[in-house]
N, C-alpha and C positions, 0 to 999 in steps of 0.2 A: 504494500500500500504506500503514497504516496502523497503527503497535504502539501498544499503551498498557504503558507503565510506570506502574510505582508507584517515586514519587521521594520517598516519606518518608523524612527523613534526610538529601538532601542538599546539600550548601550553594550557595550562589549559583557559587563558585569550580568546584564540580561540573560544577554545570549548564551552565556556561559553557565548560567545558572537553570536555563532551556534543554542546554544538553547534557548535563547532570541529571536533571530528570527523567531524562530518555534515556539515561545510560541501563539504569534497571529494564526496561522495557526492551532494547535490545534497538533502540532506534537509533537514527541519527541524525543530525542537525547540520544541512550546508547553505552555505550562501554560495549564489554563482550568477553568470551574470545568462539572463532571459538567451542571449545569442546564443551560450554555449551550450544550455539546456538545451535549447531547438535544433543543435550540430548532434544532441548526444540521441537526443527522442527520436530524429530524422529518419523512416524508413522505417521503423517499428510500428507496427499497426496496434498493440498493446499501450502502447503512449502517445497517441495521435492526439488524444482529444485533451492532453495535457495542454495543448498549444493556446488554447481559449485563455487560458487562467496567469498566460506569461506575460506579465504587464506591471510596469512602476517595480518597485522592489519587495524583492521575494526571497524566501528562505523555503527549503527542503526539506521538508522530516519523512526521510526512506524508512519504514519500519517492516521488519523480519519475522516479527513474533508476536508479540503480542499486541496486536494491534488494537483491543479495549484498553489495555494500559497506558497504552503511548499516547490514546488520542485523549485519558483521562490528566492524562500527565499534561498533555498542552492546553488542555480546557482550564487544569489549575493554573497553570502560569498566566493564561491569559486573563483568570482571573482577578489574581494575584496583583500584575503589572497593569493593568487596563489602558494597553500601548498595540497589541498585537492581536490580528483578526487571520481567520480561518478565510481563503478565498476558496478553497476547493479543494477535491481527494480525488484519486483516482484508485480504483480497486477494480484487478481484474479487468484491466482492460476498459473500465468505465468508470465514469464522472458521477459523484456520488454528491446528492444535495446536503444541506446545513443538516437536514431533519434526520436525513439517514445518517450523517455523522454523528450526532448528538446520540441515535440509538444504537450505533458501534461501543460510542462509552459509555452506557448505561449497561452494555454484557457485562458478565458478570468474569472473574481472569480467566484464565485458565487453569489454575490450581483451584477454583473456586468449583468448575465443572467436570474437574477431574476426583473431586473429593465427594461430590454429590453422586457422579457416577460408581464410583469406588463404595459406597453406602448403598445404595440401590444393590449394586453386586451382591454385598452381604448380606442383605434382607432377603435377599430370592438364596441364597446358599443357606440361610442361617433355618428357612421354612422348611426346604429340603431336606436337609439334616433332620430337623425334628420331626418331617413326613415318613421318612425311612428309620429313625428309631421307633416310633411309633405300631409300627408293623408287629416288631416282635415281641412288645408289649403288651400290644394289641392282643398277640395271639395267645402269650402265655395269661392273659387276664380269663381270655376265653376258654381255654383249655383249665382253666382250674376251677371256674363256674360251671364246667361242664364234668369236672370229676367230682364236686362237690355234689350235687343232683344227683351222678350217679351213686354214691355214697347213702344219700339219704331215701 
């Protein structure tokens, strides 16, 4: 994934403190200039419609991984500094609006869904278990209700 900010306004101490934050998330933070992006996108059909959003000055945040992180991470700085605005993402090939960015960072991390899946796991293992102990419980409960009866 791919946001372009516009970082008019901010200082070096900013910027740095931008990519510090993206450092956890596995992102990264460039500044370059609109020409050279459009030499680097050039012929790539996956980065075509970057070209709309290259205008006035801009900064890069390439993110690898966690991309609800990274873009929770730049929502707080923009918070934060109320100097830097989100012009656009590209994901997958596609331009992605404010609304759907703002619902990228409302996902929950990835350790966040890898620990809900990892609990679901053990809920259906944990039934299981006690379905198959059950059985021979089950059957010695039955078999001694049924010696009992004959007994009497």
């Amino acid at each position: 994934m791919a946001l372009v900010l516009d970082y008019k306004g901010l200082t070096i101490k900013e910027m740095s403190d931008l990519r510090s934050r993206l450092q956890t998330t596995k992102g990264i933070c460039k500044v370059t200039k609109n020409s050279l992006m459009r030499k680097a996108i050039d012929g790539d059909s996956n980065w075509n419609d970057l070209e709309s959003l290259l205008s006035g000055t801009n900064a890069f945040v390439l993110i690898k991984e966690d991309v609800g992180g990274a873009v929770k991470a730049i929502q707080s700085f923009q918070k934060d500094t109320q100097k830097s605005e989100t012009k656009g993402a590209l994901f997958e090939g596609r331009l992605l609006s404010d609304s759907e960015i703002k619902e990228i960072a409302s996902l929950p991390s990835k350790e966040v869904l890898m620990a809900k899946i990892a609990g679901a796991l053990n809920g259906v293992a944990t039934k299981i278990a006690i379905s198959i102990n059950e059985v021979p419980s089950g059957l010695a409960r039955s078999l001694k209700q049924h010696s009992e009866k004959s007994e009497s």
